[in-house]
Each structure stands twice: as C-alpha cells, then as structure tokens.
C-alpha positions as CSV (number, residue, x, y, z in Angstrom):
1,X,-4.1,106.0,-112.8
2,X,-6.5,109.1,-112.0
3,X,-7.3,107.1,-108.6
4,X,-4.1,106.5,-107.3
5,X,-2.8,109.9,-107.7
6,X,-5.8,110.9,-105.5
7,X,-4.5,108.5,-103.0
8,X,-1.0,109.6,-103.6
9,X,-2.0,113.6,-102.8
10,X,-4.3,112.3,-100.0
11,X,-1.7,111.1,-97.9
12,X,1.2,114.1,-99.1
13,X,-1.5,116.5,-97.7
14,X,-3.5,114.8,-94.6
15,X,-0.1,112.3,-93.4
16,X,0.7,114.4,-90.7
17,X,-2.6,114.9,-89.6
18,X,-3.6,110.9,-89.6
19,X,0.2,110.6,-87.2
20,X,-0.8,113.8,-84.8
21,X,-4.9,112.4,-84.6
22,X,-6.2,109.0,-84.4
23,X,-9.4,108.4,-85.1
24,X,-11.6,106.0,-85.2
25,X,-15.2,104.7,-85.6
26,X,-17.3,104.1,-82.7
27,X,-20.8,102.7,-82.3
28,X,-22.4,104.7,-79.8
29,X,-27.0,104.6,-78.8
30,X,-27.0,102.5,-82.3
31,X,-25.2,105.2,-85.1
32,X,-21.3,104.7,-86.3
33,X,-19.7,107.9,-84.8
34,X,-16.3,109.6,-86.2
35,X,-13.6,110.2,-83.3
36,X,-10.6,110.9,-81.9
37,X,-12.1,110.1,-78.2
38,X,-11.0,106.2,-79.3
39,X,-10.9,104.1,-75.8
40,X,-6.7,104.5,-75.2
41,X,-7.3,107.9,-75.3
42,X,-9.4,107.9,-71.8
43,X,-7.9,108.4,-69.1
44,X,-8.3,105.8,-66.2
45,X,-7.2,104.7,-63.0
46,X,-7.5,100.9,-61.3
47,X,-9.2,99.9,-58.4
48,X,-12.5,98.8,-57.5
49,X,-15.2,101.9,-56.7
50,X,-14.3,103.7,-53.7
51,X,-16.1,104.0,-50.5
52,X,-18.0,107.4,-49.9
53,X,-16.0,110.3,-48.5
54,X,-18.0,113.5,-47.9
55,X,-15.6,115.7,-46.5
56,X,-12.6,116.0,-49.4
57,X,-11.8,114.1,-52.4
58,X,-8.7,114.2,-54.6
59,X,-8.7,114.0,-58.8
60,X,-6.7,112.1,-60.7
61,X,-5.2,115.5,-61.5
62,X,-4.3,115.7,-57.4
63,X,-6.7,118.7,-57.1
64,X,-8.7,118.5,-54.0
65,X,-12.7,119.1,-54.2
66,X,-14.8,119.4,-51.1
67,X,-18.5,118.6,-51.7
68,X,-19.7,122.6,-51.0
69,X,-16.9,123.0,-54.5
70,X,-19.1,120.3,-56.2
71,X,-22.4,121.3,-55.9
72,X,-20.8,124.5,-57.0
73,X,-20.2,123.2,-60.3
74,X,-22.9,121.1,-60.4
75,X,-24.7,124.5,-60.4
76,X,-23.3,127.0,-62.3
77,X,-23.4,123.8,-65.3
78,X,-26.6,123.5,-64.8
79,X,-27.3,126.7,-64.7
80,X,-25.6,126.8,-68.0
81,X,-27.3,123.9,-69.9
82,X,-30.6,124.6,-68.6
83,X,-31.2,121.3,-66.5
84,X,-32.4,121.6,-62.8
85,X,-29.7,120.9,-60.2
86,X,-31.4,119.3,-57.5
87,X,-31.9,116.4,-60.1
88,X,-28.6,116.2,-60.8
89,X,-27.5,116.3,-57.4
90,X,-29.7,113.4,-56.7
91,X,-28.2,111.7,-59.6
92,X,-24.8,112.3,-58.4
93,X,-26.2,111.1,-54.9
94,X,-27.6,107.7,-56.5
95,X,-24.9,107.0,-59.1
96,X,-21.6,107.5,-56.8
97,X,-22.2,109.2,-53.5
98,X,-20.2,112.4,-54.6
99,X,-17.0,110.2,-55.2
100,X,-14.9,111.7,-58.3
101,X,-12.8,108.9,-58.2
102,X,-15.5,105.9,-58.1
103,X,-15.9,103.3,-60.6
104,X,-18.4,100.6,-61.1
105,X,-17.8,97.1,-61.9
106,X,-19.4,97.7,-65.5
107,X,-16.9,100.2,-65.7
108,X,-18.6,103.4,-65.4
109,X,-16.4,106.4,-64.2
110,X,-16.1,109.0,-61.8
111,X,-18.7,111.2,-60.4
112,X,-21.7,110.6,-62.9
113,X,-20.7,107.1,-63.5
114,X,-19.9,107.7,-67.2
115,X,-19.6,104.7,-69.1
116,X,-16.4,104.7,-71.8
117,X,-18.6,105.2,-74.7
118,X,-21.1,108.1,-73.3
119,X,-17.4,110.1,-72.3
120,X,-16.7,109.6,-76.0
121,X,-19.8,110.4,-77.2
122,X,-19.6,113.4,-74.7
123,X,-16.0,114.6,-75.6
124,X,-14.8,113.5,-72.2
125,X,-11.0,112.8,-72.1
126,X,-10.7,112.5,-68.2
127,X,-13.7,111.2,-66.8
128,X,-12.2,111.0,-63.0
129,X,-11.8,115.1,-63.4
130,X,-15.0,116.7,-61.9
131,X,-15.0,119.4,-64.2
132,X,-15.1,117.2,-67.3
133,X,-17.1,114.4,-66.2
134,X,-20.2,116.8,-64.5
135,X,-20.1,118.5,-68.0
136,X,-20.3,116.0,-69.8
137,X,-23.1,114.3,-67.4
138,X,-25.6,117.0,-67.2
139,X,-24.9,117.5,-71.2
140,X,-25.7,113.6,-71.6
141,X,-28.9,113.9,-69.1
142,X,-30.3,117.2,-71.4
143,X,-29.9,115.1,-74.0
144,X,-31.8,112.5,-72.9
145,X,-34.4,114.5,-71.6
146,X,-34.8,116.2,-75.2
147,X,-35.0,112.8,-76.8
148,X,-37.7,111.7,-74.0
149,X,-40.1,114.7,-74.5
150,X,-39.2,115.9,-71.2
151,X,-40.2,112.7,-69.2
152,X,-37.6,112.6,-66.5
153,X,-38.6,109.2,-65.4
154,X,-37.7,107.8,-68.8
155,X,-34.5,110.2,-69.2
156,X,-33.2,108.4,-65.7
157,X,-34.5,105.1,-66.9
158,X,-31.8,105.5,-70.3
159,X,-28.9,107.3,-68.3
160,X,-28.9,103.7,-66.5
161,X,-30.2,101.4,-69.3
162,X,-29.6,102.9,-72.1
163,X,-31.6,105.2,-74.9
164,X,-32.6,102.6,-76.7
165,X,-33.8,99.9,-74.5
166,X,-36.1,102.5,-73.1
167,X,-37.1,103.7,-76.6
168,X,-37.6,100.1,-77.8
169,X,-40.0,98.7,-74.6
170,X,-41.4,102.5,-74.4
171,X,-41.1,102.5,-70.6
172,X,-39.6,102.0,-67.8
173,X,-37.7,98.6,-68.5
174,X,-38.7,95.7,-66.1
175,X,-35.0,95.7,-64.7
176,X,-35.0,95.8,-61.2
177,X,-31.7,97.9,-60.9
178,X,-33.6,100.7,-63.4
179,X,-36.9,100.6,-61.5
180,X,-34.6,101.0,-58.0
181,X,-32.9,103.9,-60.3
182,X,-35.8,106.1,-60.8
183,X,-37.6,105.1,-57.9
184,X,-35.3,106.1,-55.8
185,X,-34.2,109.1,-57.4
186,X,-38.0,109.9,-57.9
187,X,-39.1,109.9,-54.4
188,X,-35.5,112.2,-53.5
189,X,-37.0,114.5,-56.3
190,X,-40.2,114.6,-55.9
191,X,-41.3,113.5,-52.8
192,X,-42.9,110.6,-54.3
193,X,-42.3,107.7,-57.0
194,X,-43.1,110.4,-60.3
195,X,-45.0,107.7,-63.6
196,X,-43.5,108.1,-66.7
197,X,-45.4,108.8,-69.7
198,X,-45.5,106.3,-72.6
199,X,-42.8,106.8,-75.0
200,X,-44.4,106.9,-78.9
201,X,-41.8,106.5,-81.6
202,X,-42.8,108.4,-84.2
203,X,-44.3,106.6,-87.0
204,X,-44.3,107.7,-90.6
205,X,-48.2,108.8,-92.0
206,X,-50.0,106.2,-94.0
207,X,-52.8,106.0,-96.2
208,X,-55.6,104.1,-94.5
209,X,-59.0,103.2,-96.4
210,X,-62.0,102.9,-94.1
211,X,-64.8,100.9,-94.1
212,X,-67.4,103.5,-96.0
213,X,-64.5,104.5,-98.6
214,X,-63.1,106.9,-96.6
215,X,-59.2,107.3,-97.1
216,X,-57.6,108.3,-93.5
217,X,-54.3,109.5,-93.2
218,X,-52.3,109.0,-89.8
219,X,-49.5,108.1,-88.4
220,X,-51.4,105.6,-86.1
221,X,-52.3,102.7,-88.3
222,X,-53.2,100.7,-85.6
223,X,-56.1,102.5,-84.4
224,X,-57.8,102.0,-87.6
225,X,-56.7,98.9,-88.4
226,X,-60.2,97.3,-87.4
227,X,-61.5,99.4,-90.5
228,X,-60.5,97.1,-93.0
229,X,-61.9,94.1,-91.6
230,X,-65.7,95.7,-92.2
C-alpha cells in the first residue's frame, strides 16, 4: 500500500515533467548516461558528405560562415577551454575540410565529424551548427587530452577510435585509418610524425612479498613478480 501511493504522488508531481522531457539512457565510452539528448532529438540532414567549399558555407540554420568566421570561433573557444587552436584547426582540416554541413558514412556530423553519441555526451542538439558542434568538439578533445595525460597523439588516436580502444591497447591502435589520423595531423602540427607515450591504466597497490621477506607495496605487480619464484 505504502509503495503504491509513492508511485501514485510520483507521477501527480513529476507527470508533466516526464510529457515536456524525454529522457533516456545512453551508453556512451563504456558508463550508462542519463539524458534528454536521446537520438530523435538530433538534428540531421541527408545526403552523403559534401565536397570541400572554402569560400562560404551555409548551416542548416541558413546562416552563412566564411572560413575567416570559423577560425574565428575556433579561436575565441579555444581560447576559452584552454586547448591550442592550431590543433584544432588541423583537426577541422583532417576530419571535414572546414565543411559545416559534411557527414561521414559512419555518420559523424558537421564540422568536427561528431558522431551521435559524442553530440549527446557533449550536449550538442544541432551538430550541422558551427557554433554548437566546434564547442562541443574542442570540449570533447580537452577531455580526451585530460584523460590521456596530455599525450596528444593518443587524444587524436580516441577522437577517431575511440577512448577506450586506445585505453585498452595503450597506444596508438594498429588501424590504418588512426595511424593516417595522427600521422597526418602530427606532421601539420608539428612538423613531424610526434610518438605517443605509453598509456598506464592505473592499477590498484598490492602487497608483494619478496624473495628475502621483504613485503613491497606497488601498484606494479608485474615488476616484482619474478620475486616470488626465488
């Protein structure tokens, strides 16, 4: 009885708000993710991806953007998150040639090539509007770089594979569209191909008894391991 009037004042009080908001669960980089970003609520437009225009493009939203306009914003968001331009420029050159409007066959979108469930997990509603989808790009890419101790070699690697391939094989993955990825952008960047750093999960500490009685503790158990065979 006591349960079902909880039910009963649950949906008197939150009914309106479950009609006005959907939301769903998504799984997004491996953890179940509340929303109301649920895929019909992305905005998209057909076709195949677009050739490269340089000179003007048009939004879905029918406002025009020249490229000086986009490396504008590219800027002043980068300037804002903290993340260096010219590597998001180079992205933006790699992933769709400055097109807002471009789309992959995977089904990535617009000008950073986000793919439906990085616009969610970004809070992207139109991904073919500049604005939106260079936000939520350079937000994604900080991200990344954060989770990757700063390796920007392995941050490029997941913003085309994914975060958790990369984390899992701890390197580049041997994918020959990734390697092209960072390769390329790498040698745009830097001037040359830039190695990556092996990526260490981090490993809970452990008790390890050495050979002479000595009781280690460390979080790299398989240094020692050869301890316990003496």
């Amino acid at each position: 009885m006591f349960i079902h009037l909880l039910i009963f004042l649950f949906f008197l009080f939150f009914a309106d708000l479950l009609v006005a908001e959907k939301i769903c669960l998504k799984t997004i980089d491996g953890e179940v993710v509340y929303t109301n970003l649920c895929e019909n609520s992305i905005k998209k437009i057909p076709g195949k991806k677009s050739k490269v225009n340089l000179t003007k493009f048009e939004s879905s939203s029918g406002i025009g953007y020249s490229r000086l306009e986009l490396e504008r914003i590219v800027e002043e968001k980068c300037k804002l998150y903290g993340v260096d331009a010219k590597l998001i420029k180079e992205m933006i050159r790699m992933e769709s040639g400055w097109n807002v409007n471009a789309i992959s066959p995977k089904g990535a979108m617009g000008i950073m090539q986000l793919m439906p469930a990085t616009a969610i997990l970004m809070g992207v509603k139109n991904p073919f509007d500049p604005q939106e989808n260079i936000d939520g790009g350079i937000r994604y890419m900080k991200y990344l770089l954060g989770r990757f101790g700063g390796d920007i070699s392995l941050a490029l690697a997941a913003y085309n594979a994914g975060p958790n391939l990369v984390a899992s094989v701890g390197r580049i993955p041997n994918i020959p569209e990734t390697r092209n990825y960072v390769n390329t952008i790498s040698l745009r960047y830097y001037g040359k191909n830039q190695p990556s750093t092996p990526y260490t999960r981090s490993v809970p500490i452990k008790a390890v008894v050495m050979s002479d009685g000595t009781v280690l503790y460390t979080n790299r158990e398989d240094m020692y391991i050869w301890s316990r065979r003496w």
